[in-house]
py3Dmol code that shows the C-alpha trace and the ligand (Angstrom):
import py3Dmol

protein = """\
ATOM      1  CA  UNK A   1     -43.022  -0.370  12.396  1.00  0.00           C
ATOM      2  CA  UNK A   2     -43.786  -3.579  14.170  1.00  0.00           C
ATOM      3  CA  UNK A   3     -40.281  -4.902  13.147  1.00  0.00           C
ATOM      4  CA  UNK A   4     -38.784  -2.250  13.868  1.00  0.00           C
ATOM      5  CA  UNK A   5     -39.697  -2.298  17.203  1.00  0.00           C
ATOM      6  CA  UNK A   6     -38.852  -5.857  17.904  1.00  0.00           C
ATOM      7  CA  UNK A   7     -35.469  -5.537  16.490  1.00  0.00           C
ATOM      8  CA  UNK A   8     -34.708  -2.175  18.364  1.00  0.00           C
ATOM      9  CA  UNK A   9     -34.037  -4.459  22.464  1.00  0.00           C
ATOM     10  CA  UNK A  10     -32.219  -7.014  20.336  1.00  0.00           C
ATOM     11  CA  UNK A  11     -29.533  -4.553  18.962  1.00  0.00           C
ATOM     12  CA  UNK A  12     -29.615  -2.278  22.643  1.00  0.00           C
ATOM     13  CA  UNK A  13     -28.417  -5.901  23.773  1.00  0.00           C
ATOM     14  CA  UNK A  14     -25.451  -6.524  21.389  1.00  0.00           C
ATOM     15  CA  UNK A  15     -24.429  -2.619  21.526  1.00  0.00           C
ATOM     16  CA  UNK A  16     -24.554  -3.262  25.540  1.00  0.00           C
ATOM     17  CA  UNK A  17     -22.834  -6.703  25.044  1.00  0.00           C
ATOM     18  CA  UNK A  18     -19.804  -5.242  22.636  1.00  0.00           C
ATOM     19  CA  UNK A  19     -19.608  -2.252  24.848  1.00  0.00           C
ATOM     20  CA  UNK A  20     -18.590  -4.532  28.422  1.00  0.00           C
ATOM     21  CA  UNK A  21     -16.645  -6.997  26.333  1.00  0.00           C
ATOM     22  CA  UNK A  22     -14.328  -4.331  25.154  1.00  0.00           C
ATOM     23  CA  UNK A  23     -14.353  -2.041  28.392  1.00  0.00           C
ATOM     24  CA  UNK A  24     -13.590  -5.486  30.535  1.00  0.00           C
ATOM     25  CA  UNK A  25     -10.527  -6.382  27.611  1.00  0.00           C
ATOM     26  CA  UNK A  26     -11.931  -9.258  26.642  1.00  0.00           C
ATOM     27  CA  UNK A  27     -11.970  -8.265  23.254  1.00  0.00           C
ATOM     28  CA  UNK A  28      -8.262  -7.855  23.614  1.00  0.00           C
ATOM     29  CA  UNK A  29      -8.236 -11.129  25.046  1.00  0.00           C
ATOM     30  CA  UNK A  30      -9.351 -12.913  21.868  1.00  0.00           C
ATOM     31  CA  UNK A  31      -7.185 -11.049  19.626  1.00  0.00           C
ATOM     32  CA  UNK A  32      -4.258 -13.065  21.761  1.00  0.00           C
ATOM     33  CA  UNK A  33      -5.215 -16.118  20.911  1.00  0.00           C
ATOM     34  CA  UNK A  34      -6.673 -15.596  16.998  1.00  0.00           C
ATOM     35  CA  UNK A  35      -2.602 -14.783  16.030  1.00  0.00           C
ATOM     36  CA  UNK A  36      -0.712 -17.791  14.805  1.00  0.00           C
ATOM     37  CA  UNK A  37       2.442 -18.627  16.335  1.00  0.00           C
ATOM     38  CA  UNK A  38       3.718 -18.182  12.484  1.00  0.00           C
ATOM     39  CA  UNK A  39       2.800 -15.055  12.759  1.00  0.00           C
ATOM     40  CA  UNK A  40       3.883 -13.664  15.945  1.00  0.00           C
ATOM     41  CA  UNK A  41       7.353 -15.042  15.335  1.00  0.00           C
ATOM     42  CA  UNK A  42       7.757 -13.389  12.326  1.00  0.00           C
ATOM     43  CA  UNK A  43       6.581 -10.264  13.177  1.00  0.00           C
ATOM     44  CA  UNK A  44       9.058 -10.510  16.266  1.00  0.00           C
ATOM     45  CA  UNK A  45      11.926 -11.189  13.781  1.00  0.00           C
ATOM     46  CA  UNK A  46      10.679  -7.855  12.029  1.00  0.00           C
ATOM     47  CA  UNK A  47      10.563  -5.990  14.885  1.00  0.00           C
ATOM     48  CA  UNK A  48      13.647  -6.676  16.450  1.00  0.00           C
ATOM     49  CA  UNK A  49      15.661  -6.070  13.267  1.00  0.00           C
ATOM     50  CA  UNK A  50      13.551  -2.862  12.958  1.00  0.00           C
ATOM     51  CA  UNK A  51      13.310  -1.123  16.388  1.00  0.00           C
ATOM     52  CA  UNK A  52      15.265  -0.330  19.432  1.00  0.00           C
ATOM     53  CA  UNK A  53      11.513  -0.108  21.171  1.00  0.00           C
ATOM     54  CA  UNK A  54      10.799  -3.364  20.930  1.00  0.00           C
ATOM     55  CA  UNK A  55      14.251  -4.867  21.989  1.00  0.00           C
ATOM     56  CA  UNK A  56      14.078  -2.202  25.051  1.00  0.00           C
ATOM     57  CA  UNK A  57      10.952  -4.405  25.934  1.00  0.00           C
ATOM     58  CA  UNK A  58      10.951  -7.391  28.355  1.00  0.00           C
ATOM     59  CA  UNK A  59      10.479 -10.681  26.892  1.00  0.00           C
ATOM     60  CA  UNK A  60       6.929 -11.254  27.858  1.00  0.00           C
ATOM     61  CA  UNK A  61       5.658  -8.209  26.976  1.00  0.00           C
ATOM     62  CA  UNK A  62       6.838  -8.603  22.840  1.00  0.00           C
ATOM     63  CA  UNK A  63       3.708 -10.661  22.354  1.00  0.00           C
ATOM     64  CA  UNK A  64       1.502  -7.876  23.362  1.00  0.00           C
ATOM     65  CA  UNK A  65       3.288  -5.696  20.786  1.00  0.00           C
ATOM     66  CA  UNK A  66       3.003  -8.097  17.880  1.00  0.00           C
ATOM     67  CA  UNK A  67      -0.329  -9.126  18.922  1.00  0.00           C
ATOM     68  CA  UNK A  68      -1.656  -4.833  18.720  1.00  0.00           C
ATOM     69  CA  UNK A  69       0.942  -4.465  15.290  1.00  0.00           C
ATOM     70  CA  UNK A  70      -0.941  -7.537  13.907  1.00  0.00           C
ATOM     71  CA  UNK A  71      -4.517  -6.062  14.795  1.00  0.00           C
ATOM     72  CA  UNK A  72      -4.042  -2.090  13.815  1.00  0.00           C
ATOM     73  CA  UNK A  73      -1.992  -3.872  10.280  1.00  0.00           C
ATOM     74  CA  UNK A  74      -5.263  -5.241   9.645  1.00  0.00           C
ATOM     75  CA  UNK A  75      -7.332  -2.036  10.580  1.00  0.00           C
ATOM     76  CA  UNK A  76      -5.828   0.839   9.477  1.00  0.00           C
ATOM     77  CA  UNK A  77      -5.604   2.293   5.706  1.00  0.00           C
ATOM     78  CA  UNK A  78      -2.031   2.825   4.486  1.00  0.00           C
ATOM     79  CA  UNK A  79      -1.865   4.711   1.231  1.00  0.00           C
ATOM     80  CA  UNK A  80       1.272   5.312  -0.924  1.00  0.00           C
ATOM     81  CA  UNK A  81       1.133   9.102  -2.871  1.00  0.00           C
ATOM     82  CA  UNK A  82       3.281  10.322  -5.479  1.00  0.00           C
ATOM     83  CA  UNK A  83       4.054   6.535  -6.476  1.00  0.00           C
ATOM     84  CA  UNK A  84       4.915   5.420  -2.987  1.00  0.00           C
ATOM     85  CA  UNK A  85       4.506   1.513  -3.117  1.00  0.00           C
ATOM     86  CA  UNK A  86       2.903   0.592   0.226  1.00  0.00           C
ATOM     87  CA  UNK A  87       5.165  -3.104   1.050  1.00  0.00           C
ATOM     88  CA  UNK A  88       4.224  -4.988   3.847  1.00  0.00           C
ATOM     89  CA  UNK A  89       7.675  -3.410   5.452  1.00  0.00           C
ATOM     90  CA  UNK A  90       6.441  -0.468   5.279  1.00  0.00           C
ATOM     91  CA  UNK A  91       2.715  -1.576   6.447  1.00  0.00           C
ATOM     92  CA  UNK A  92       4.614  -2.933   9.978  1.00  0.00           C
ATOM     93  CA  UNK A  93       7.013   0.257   9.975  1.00  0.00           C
ATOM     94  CA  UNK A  94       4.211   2.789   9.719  1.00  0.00           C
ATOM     95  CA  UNK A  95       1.954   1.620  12.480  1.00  0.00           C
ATOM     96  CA  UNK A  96       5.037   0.735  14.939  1.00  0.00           C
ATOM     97  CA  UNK A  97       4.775   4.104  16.600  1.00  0.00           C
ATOM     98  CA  UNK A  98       1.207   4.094  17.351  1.00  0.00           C
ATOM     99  CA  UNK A  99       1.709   0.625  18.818  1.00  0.00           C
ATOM    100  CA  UNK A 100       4.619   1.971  20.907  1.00  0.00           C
ATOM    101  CA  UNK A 101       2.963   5.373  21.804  1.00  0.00           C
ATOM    102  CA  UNK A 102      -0.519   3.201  23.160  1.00  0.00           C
ATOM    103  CA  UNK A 103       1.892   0.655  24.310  1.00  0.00           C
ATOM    104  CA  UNK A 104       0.901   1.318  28.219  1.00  0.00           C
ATOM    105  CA  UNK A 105      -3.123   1.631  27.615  1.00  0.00           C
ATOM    106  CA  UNK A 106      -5.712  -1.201  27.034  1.00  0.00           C
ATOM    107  CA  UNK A 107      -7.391   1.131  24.616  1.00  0.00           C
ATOM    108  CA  UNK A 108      -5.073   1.148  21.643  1.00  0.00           C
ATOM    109  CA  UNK A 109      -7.242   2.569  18.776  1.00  0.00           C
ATOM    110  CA  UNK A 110      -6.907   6.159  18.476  1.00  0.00           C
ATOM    111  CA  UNK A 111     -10.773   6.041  17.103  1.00  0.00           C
ATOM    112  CA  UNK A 112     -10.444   8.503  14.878  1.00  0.00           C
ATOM    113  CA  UNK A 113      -7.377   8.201  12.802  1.00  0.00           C
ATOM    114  CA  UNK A 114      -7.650   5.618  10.143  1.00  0.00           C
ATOM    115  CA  UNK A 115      -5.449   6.105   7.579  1.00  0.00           C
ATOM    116  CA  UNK A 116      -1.687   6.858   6.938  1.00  0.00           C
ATOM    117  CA  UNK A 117      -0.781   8.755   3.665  1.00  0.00           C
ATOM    118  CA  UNK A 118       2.709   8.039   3.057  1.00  0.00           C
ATOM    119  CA  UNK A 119       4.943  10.439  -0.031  1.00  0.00           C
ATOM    120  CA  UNK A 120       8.434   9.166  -0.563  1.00  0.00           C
ATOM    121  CA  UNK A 121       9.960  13.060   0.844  1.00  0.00           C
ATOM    122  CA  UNK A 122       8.892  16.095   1.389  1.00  0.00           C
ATOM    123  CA  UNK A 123       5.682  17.568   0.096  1.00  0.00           C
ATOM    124  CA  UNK A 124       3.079  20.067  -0.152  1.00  0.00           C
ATOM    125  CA  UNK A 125       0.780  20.110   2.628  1.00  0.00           C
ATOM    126  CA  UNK A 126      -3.125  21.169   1.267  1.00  0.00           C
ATOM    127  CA  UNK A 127      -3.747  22.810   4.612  1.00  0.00           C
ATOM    128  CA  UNK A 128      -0.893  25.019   4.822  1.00  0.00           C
ATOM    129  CA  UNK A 129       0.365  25.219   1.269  1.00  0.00           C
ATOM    130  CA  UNK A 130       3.642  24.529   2.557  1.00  0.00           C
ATOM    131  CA  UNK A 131       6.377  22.181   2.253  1.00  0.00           C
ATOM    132  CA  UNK A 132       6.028  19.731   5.166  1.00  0.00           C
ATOM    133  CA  UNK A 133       7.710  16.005   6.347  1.00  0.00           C
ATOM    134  CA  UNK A 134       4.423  15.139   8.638  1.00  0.00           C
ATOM    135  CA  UNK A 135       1.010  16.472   9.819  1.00  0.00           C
ATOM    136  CA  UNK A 136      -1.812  15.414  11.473  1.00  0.00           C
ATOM    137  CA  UNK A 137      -5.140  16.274   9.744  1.00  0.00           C
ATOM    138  CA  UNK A 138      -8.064  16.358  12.507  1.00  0.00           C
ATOM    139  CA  UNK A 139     -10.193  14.582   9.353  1.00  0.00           C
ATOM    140  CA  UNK A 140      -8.320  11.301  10.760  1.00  0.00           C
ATOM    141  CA  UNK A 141      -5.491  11.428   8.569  1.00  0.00           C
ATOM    142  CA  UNK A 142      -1.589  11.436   9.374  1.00  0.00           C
ATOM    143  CA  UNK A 143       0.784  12.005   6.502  1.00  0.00           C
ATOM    144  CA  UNK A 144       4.095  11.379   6.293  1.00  0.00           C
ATOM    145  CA  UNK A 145       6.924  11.597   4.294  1.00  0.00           C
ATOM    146  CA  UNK A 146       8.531   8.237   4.591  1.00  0.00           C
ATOM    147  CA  UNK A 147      12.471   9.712   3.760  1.00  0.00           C
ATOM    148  CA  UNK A 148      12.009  11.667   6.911  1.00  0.00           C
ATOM    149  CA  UNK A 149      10.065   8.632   8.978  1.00  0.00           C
ATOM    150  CA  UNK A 150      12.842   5.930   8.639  1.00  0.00           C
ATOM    151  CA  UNK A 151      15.465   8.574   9.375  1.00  0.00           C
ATOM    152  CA  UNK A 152      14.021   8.527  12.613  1.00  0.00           C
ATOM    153  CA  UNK A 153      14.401   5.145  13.600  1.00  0.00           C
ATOM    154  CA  UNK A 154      18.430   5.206  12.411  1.00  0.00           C
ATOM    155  CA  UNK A 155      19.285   6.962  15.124  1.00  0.00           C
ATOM    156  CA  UNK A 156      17.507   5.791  17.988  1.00  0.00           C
ATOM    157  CA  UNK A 157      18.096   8.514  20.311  1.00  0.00           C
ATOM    158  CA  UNK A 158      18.739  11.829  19.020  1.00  0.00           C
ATOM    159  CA  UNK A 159      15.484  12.520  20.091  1.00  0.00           C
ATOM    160  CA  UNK A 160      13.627  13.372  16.624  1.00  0.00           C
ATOM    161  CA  UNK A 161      11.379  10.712  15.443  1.00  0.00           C
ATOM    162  CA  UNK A 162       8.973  11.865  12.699  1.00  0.00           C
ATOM    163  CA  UNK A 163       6.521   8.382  13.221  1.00  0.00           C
ATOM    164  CA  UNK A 164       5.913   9.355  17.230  1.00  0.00           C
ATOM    165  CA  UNK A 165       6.084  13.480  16.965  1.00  0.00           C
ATOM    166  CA  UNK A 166       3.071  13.113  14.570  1.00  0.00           C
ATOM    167  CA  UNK A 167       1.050   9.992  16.522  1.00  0.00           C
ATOM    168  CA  UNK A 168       1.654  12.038  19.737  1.00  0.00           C
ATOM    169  CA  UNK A 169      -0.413  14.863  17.887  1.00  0.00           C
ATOM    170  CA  UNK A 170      -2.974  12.208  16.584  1.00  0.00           C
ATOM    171  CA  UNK A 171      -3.025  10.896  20.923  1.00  0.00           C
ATOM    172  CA  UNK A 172      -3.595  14.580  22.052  1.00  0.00           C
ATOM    173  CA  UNK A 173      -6.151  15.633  19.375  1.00  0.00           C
ATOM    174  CA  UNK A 174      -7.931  12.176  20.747  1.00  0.00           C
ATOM    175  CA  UNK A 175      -8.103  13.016  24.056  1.00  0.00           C
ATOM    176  CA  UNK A 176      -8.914  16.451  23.756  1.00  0.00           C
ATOM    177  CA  UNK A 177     -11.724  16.042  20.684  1.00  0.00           C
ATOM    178  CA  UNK A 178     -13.221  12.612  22.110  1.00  0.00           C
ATOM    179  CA  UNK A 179     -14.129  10.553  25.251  1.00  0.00           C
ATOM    180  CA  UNK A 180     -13.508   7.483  23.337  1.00  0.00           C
ATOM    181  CA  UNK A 181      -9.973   7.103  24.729  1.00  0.00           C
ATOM    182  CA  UNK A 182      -8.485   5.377  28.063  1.00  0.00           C
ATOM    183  CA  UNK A 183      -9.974   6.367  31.054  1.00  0.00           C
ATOM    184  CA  UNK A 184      -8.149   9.229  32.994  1.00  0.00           C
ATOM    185  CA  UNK A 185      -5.773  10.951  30.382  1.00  0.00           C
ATOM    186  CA  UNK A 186      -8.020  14.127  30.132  1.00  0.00           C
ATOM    187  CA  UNK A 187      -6.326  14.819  33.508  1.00  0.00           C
ATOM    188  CA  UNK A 188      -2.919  13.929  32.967  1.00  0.00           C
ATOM    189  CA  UNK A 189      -2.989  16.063  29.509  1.00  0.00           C
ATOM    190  CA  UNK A 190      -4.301  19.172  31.469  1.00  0.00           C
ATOM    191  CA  UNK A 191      -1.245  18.622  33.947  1.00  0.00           C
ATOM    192  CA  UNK A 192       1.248  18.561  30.922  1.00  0.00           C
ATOM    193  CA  UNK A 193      -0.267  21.284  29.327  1.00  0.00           C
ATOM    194  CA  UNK A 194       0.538  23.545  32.791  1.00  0.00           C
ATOM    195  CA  UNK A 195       3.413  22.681  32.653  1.00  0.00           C
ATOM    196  CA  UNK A 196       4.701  22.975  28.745  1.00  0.00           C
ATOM    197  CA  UNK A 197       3.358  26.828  28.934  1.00  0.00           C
ATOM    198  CA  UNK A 198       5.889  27.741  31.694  1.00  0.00           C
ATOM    199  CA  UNK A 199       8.591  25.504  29.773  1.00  0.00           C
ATOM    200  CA  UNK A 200       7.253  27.446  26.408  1.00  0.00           C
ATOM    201  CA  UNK A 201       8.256  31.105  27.748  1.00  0.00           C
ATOM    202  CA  UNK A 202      11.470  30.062  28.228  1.00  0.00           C
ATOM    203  CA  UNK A 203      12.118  28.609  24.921  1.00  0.00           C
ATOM    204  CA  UNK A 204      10.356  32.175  23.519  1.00  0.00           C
ATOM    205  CA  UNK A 205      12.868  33.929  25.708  1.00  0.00           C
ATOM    206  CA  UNK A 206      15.619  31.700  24.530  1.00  0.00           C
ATOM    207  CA  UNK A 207      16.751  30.275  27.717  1.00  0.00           C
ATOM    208  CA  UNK A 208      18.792  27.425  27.192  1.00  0.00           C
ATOM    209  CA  UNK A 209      16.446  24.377  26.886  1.00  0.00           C
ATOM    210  CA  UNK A 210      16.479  20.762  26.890  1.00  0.00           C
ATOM    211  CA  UNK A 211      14.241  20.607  23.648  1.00  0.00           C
ATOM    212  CA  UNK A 212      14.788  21.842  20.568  1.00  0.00           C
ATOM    213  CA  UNK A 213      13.308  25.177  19.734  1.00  0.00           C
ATOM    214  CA  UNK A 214      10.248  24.032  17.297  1.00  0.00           C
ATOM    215  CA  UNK A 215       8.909  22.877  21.125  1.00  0.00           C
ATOM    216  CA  UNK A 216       8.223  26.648  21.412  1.00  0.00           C
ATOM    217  CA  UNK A 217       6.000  26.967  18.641  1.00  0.00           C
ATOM    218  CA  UNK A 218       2.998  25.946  21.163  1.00  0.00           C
ATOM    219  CA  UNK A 219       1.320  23.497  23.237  1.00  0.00           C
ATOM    220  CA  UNK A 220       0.718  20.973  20.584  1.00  0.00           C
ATOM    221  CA  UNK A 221       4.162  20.899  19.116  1.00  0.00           C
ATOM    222  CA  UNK A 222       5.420  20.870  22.814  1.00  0.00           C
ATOM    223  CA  UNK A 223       3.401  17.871  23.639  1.00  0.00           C
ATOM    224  CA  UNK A 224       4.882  15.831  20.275  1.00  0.00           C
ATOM    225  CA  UNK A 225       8.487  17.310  21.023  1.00  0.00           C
ATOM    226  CA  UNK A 226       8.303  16.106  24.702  1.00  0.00           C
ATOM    227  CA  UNK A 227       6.914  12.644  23.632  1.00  0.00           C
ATOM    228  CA  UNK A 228       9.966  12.258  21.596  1.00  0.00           C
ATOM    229  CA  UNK A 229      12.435  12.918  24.196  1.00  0.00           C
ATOM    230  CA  UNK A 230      10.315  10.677  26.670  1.00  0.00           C
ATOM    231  CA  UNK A 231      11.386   7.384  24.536  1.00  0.00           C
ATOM    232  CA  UNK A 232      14.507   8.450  22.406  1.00  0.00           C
ATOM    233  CA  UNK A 233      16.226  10.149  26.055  1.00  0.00           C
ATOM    234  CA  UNK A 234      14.400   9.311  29.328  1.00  0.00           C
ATOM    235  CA  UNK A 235      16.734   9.729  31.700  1.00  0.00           C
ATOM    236  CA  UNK A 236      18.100  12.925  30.502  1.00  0.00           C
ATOM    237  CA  UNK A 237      14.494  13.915  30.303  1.00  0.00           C
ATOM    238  CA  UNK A 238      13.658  12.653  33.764  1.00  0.00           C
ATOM    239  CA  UNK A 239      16.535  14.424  35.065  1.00  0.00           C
ATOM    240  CA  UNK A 240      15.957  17.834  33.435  1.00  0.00           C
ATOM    241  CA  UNK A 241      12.413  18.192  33.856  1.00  0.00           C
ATOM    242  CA  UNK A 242      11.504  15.868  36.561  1.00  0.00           C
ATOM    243  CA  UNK A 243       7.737  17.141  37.154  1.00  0.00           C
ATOM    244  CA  UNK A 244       7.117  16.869  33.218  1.00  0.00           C
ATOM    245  CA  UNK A 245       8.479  13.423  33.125  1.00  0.00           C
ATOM    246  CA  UNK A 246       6.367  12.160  35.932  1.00  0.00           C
ATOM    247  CA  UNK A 247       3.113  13.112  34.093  1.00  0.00           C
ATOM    248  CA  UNK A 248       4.537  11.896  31.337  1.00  0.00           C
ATOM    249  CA  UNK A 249       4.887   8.591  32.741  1.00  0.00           C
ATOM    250  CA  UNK A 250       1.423   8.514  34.221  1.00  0.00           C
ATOM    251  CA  UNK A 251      -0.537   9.948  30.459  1.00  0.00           C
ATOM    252  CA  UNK A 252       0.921   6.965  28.688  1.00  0.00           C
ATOM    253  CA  UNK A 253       1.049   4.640  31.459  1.00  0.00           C
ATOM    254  CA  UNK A 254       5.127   3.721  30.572  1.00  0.00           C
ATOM    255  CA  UNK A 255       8.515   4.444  32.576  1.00  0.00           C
ATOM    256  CA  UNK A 256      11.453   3.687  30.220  1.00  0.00           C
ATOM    257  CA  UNK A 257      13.409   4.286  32.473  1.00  0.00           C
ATOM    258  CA  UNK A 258      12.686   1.637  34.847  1.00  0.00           C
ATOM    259  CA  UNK A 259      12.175  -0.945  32.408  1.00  0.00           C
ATOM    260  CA  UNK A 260       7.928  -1.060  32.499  1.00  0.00           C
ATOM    261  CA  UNK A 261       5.931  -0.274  29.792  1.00  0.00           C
ATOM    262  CA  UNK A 262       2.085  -0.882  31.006  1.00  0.00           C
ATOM    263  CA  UNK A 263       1.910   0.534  34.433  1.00  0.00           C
ATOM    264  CA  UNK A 264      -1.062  -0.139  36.351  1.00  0.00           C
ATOM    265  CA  UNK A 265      -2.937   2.996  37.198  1.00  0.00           C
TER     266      UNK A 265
END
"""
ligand_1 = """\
1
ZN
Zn 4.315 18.744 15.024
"""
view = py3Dmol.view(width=600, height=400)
view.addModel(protein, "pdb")
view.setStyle({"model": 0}, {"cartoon": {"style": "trace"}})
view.addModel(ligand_1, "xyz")
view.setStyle({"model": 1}, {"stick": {}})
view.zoomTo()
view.show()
């Protein structure tokens, strides 16, 4: 009891103490300077050969990519089903969208999702009984199907991209199911979600519409449609749906279209 007592101000202190140095970023601070050189130049060779992302990205800011692929690498689970060998390739591939998605925050984590379940193609999902490419499961699990993932990245902007439609659902499940998420995106969610129900009749009444139809299924699938168009076709996006676009910009704290991908708040 007497222990226990003692120890309890001690840990209030280091809980207290981990808390401000990640708020303040020095956390993210240290991570810059525990990478190797060795290591952040090959991961920028990988990356470049690998995504039109991080080439879109100005010089200075490819070290903070490499530097977040590096740390998630390191935290996240990546399992291979139905045989899927899990290569380091993949390991970089896999965890390139959430990197690119969180790109803009200082809060990169999603907290909850930990682990990537990757099948070779299509498969059965266990909470629909269904054949599916991709899901989210609120347990803190995304699947994917890894046929359907890299076809993504071939074409860069035909605005399907398996790897960001189902982080985007792993970002808004975040925001909506925990505080432990950047500051201020509750808000800028709400606004989006206004928005995507008027944009969601129209696709129900089969308007003609910038997004595919899937968008129309509901605000969830709207939200992981629109975040696809937002990186694979900005301007066209920008252009179409200005209002969308704008809140767009200010949730994930980008603009591609103006070149700056961590905007101050
Ligand atoms: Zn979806």
């Amino acid at each position: 009891m007497n222990n226990n007592s003692n120890i309890l101000p001690f840990l209030i202190i280091i809980f207290f103490l981990i808390y401000t140095l990640k708020k303040f970023g020095v956390l993210n601070y240290l991570d810059t300077i525990l990478i190797s050189r060795k290591t952040k130049q090959e991961l920028k060779d990988f990356y470049s050969k690998q995504l039109n992302y991080f080439n879109s990205l100005p010089y200075k800011d490819r070290d903070r990519f490499v530097i977040r692929a590096n740390k998630l690498k390191k935290s996240i689970h990546i399992i291979g089903k139905n045989d899927f060998k899990v290569t380091e390739e993949v390991r970089l591939l896999s965890i390139a969208a959430q990197v690119q998605l969180t790109f803009g925050f200082n809060q990169f984590f999603l907290n909850k999702f930990h682990t990537i379940l990757i099948y070779p193609d299509t498969y059965e999902s266990k909470l629909t009984g269904k054949m599916h490419y991709g899901e989210v499961n609120p347990r803190g699990i995304i699947v994917i199907s890894w046929d359907r993932f890299l076809k993504g990245y071939t074409i860069p902007n035909d605005k399907i991209n398996l790897g960001l439609h189902e982080m985007a659902h792993a970002l808004m499940h975040t925001i909506i199911c925990s505080s432990d998420h950047e500051d201020g995106l509750d808000k800028y969610l709400r606004d989006i979600v206004r928005l995507s129900k008027i944009e969601i009749e129209k696709i129900k009444n089969g308007e003609n519409h910038l997004y595919r139809k899937y968008a129309g299924a509901n605000i969830y699938e709207f939200f992981a449609v629109s975040v696809e168009h937002f990186f694979e076709a900005p301007d066209e996006l920008k252009l179409e749906l200005p209002a969308l676009y704008q809140y767009l910009t200010k949730l994930l704290k980008q603009d591609p279209t103006i070149g700056l991908f961590h905007l101050k708040k």
